[in-house]
N, C-alpha and C positions, 0 to 999 in steps of 0.2 A: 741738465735736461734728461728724461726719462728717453735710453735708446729706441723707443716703438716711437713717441713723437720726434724724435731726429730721424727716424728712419723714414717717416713719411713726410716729411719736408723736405729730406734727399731724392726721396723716388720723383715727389710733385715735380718738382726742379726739372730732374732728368726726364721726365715725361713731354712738361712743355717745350724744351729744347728741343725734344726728338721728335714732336709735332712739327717746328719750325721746318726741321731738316728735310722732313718726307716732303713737305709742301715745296724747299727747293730743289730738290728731286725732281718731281713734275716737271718743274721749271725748266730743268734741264732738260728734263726727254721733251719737253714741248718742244721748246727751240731747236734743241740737236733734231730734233723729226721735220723739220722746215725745212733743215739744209739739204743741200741738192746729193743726191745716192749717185759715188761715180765708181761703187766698185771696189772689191778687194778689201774694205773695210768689213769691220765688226756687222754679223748679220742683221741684228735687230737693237737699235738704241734704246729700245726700250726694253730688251732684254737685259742690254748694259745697267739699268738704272734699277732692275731687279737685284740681276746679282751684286752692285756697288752697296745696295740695301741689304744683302743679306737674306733676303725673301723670295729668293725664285724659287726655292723647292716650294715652300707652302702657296706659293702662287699656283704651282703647278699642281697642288694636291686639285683646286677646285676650280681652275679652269685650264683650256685647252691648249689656247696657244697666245704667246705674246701680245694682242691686240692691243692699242692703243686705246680704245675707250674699257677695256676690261682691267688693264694695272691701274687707267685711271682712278676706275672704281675700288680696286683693290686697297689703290695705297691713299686715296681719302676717307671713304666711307666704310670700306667692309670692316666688321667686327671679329670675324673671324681672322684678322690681321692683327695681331697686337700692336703692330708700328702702323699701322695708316691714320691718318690723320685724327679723324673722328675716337677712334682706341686711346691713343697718346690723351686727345683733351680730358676725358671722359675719366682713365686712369689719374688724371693728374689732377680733377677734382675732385672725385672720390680720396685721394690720399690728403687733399686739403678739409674736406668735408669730414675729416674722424679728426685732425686737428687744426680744428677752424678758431678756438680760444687760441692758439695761437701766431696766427694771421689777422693782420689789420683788416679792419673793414673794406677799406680800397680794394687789397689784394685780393680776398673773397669776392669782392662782387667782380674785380675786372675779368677772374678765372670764371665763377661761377653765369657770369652772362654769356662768355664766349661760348659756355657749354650748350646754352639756353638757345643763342642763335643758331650752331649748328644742328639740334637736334630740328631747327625749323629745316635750315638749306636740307636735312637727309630727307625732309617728306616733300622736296620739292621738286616737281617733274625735272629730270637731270636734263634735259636737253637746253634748260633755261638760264643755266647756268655754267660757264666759261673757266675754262683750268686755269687763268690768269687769273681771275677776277676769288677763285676758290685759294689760291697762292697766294694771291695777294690778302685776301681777308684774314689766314693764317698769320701770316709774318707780323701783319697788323696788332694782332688781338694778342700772341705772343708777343709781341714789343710792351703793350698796353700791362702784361700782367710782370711783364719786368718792369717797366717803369714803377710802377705798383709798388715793388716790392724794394724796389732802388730807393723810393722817395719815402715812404712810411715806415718801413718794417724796423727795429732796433737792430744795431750792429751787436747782439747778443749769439750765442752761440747756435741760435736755432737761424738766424743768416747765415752763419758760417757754414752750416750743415746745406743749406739751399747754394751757398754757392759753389760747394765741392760737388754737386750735383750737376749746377749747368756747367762749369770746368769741364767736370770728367767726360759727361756728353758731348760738349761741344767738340771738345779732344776726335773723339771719336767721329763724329759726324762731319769734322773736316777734312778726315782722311776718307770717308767713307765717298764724299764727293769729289775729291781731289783723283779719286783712284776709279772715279766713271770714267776718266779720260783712259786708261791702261784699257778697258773693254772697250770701249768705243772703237778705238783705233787696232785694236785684235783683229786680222794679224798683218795688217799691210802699214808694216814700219815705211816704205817708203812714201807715205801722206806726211811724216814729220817734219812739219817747220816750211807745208805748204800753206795755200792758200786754206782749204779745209781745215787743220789744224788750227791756222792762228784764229778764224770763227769758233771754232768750239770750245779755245781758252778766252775767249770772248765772252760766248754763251755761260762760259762756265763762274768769271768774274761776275757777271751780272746776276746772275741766281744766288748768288752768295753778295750782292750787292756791293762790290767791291770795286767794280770797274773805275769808278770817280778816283777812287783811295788810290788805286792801281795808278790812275795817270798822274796822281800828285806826285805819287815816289820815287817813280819810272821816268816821266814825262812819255807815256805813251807806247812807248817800243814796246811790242809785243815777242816776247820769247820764251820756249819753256824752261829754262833754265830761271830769266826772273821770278816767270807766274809762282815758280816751283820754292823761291826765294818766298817772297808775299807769302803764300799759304803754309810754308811750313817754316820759316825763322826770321820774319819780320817782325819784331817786340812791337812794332806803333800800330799793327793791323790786329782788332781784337776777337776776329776769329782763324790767327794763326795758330798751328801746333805749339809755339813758341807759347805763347800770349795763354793761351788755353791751359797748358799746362803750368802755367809762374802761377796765375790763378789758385790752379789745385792746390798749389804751395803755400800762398797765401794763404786762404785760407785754412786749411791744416795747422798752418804754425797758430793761426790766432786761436785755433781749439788747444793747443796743445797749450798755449801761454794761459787760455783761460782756466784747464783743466792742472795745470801744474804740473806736467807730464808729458813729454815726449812720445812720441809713438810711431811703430812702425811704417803706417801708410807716410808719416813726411819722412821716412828716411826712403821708402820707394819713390817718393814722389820727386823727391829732389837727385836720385840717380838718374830719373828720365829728364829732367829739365837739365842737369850738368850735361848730359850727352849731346841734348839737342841746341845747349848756348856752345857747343866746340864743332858742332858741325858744320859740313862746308858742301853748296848744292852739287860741287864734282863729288862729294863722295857719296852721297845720295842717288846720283844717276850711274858711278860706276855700281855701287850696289843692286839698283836698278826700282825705280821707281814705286813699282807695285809692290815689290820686295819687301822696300822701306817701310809704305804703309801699312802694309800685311803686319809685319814687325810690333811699329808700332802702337798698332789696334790692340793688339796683344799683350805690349809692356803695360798700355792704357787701362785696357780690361784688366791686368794685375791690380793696378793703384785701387779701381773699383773693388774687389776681393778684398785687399787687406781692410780701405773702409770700412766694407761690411763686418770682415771681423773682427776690427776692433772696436767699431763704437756702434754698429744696428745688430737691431735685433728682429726677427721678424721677418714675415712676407711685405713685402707693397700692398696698397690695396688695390 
């Protein structure tokens, strides 16, 4: 496969994933803006859900201050945001739209309508329209353009490439929420492991649709040490760091089996997945949690680099 069309089958990937992400984002700041303010907590939850994005400076370049309907706007509709929701779709059919010969017809239409209906919901008086119901139409239509691609597409290397894209994202995206919790709670450590707390690993399972999965595994006990199990080294949960990153591996080997050739992103990829199948949640918190993720993000974003250099070429579109 010609690296310009692998490289835009990777970005599409990573795009619609990161659309998912921002939408449960929202989610989070919705809900976490519900609960009751008793003080000494993190100033503003929706500041939290800025910086867990990665987007508060450029939030901050165009508007004033943290309000709740203005990140709303930021992180669905604005274009001046490369990660808000509307950015991500729009990115990630334009990279399907330069190689649409090779995307099934499914897959193109379930991307390219999702595009079609949001450019209706951005002309539509916002007040008509409900940050649940905008989360939820996300999650929806990314699910739809996964199924898509789960159910039609050839298990050829141009999958492969799409799936070390939602891998590496998701990687990313589930530390990126796992780590709203370390802002949130900034700087009154003593809320840990009250009643506040156990709501907002609550709010937190639920945005990431986990809470169900949570009480099969758990049988319900809420604590942070499990939640912290679950999202980062649970193999049966498949938007674990664990799970997210065997993915990347996966994948990667079936490129290297197809291409006859080993390669450096699986020998990165598989030092991050060796590390994280020997890890143990005490040594995670003695490290310290944000720490971890910060880390992470980082080893993450490595795998993404070598990707790039060794098999894309080119910008995204």
């Amino acid at each position: 496969m010609l690296s310009r069309t692998a490289s835009h089958l990777y970005w599409m990937a990573r795009y619609i994933e990161r659309a998912e992400t921002t939408a449960r984002l929202l989610q989070v700041g919705a809900r976490n803006a519900l609960l009751p303010d008793i003080g000494g907590g993190y100033r503003n939850d929706w500041d939290a859900i800025l910086r867990a994005s990665g987007s508060l400076e450029t939030f901050r370049e165009k508007y004033s201050e943290p309000k709740q309907r203005n990140i709303e706007t930021f992180l669905f509709f604005d274009t001046d945001n490369p990660a808000s929701v509307y950015s991500c779709i729009a990115s990630a059919r334009e990279n399907a739209r330069v190689v649409r010969t090779a995307l099934t017809s499914q897959t193109w239409d379930a991307l390219n309508t999702a595009y079609q209906e949001l450019r209706e919901m951005r002309r539509t008086e916002r007040s008509k329209m409900s940050l649940t119901d905008l989360a939820e139409w996300t999650t929806n239509v990314c699910a739809l353009v996964r199924g898509a691609i789960d159910n039609t597409q050839l298990r050829n290397d141009g999958y492969h490439f799409m799936g070390v894209g939602f891998s590496i994202e998701r990687a990313d995206n589930t530390a990126r929420l796992l780590d709203v919790k370390y802002y949130v709670l900034l700087p009154s450590l003593s809320y840990v492991g009250s009643g506040l707390d156990q709501t907002q690993w609550v709010t937190l399972l639920r945005s990431m649709s986990a809470h169900r999965a949570y009480n099969w595994t758990y049988r319900g006990e809420i604590t942070a040490g499990r939640i912290a199990h679950f999202l980062i080294l649970n193999r049966q949960f498949p938007r674990s760091l664990l799970t997210a990153v065997q993915g990347t591996c996966d994948h990667l080997d079936h490129l290297a089996r197809g291409y006859k050739r080993p390669s450096q992103a699986q020998s990165t990829a598989r030092a991050l997945l060796a590390e994280l199948a020997e890890a143990q949640v005490e040594d995670i918190f003695d490290e310290g949690l944000h720490e971890f993720l910060t880390r992470f993000m980082g080893l993450n974003a490595g795998i993404a680099h070598v990707v790039q250099d060794t098999y894309l070429t080119g910008e995204p579109a």
